[in-house]
C-alpha positions as CSV (number, residue, x, y, z in Angstrom):
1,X,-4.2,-8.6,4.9
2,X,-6.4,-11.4,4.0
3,X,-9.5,-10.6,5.4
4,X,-8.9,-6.4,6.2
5,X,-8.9,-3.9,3.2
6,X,-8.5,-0.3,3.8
7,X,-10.4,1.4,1.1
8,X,-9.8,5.0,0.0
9,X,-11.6,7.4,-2.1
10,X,-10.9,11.2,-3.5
11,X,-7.9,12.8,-2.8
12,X,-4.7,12.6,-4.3
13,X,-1.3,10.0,-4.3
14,X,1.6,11.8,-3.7
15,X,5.1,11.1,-5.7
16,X,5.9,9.1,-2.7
17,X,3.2,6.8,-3.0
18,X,1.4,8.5,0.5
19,X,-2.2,9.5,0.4
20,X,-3.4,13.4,0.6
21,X,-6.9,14.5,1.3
22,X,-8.1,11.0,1.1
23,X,-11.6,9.5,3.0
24,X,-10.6,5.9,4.2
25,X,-13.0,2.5,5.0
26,X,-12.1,-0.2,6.7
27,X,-13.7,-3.3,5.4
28,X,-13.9,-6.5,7.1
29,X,-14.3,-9.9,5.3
30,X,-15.0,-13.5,6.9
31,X,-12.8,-14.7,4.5
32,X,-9.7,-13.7,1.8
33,X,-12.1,-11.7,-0.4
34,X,-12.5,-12.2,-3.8
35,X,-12.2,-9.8,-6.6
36,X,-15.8,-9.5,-7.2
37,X,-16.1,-9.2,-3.7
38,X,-14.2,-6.1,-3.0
39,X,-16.3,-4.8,-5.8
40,X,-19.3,-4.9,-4.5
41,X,-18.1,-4.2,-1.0
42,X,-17.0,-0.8,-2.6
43,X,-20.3,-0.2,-4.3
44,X,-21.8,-0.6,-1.2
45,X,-19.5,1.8,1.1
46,X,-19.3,4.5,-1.3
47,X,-22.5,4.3,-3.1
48,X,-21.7,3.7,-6.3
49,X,-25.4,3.6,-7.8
50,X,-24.5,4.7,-11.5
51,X,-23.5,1.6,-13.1
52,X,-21.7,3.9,-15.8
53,X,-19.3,5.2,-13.2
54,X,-15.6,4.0,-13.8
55,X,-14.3,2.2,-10.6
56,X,-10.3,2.3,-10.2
57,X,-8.4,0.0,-7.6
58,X,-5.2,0.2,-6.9
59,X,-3.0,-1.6,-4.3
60,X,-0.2,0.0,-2.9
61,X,2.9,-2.2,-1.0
62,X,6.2,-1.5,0.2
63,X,8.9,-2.8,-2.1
64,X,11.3,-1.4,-0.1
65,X,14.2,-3.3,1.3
66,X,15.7,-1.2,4.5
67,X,13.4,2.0,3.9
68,X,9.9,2.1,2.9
69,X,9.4,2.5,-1.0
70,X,5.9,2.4,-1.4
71,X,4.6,1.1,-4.8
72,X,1.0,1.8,-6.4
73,X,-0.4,-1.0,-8.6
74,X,-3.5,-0.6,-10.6
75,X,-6.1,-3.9,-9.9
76,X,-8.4,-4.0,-13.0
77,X,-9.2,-7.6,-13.0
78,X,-9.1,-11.2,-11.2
79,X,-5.6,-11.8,-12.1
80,X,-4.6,-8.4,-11.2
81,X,-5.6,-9.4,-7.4
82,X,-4.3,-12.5,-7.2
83,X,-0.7,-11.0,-8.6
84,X,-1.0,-7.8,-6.1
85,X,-2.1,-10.4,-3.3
86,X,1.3,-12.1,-3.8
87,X,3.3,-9.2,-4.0
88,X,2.0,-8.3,-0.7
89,X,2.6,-11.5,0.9
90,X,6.2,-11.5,-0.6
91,X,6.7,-7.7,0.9
C-alpha cells in the first residue's frame, strides 16, 4: 500500500462500495507517496491540463470485521491522507 496506488476514473460506486464502469491505473512510487505527490501523479495519468478542473480522491478500505464492508473516504487534503493511510494500515 505504501508505494502502489490503484487510481480510478469515471464510472460509478455502487451502494456496496464496489466500482462500476470504472478505467483503473496502477501507479508505482519509489517511496510512501505524498499528498502532493499522488496529485500530480494523477494529473499526469489522466491529463488533467485544465487547472480549473475539480479533482476528487477518495480512498476506499475494508472496515469489515469477518465480511468485507468496504468504506469510501473522501481525501481533500494532507491530513486527509495521512488519516486514510492509518485507517488502511489499521484494516
Amino acid at each position: 500500500m505504501d508505494r502502489l496506488i490503484y487510481l480510478f476514473s469515471s464510472g460509478t460506486v455502487n451502494e456496496n462500495g464496489g466500482f462500476t464502469r470504472i478505467r483503473q491505473e496502477v501507479a508505482r512510487f519509489n517511496m510512501p507517496p505524498s499528498f502532493d505527490d499522488i496529485t500530480c501523479r494523477v494529473n499526469s495519468l489522466f491529463k488533467v491540463e485544465n487547472e480549473r478542473m475539480e479533482l476528487k480522491f477518495c480512498g476506499r478500505f475494508d472496515a469489515g470485521k469477518k465480511r468485507s464492508y468496504y468504506v469510501v473516504m473522501p481525501i481533500a487534503s494532507k491530513n486527509d491522507w495521512l488519516f486514510y493511510k492509518e485507517l488502511v494500515r489499521g484494516s
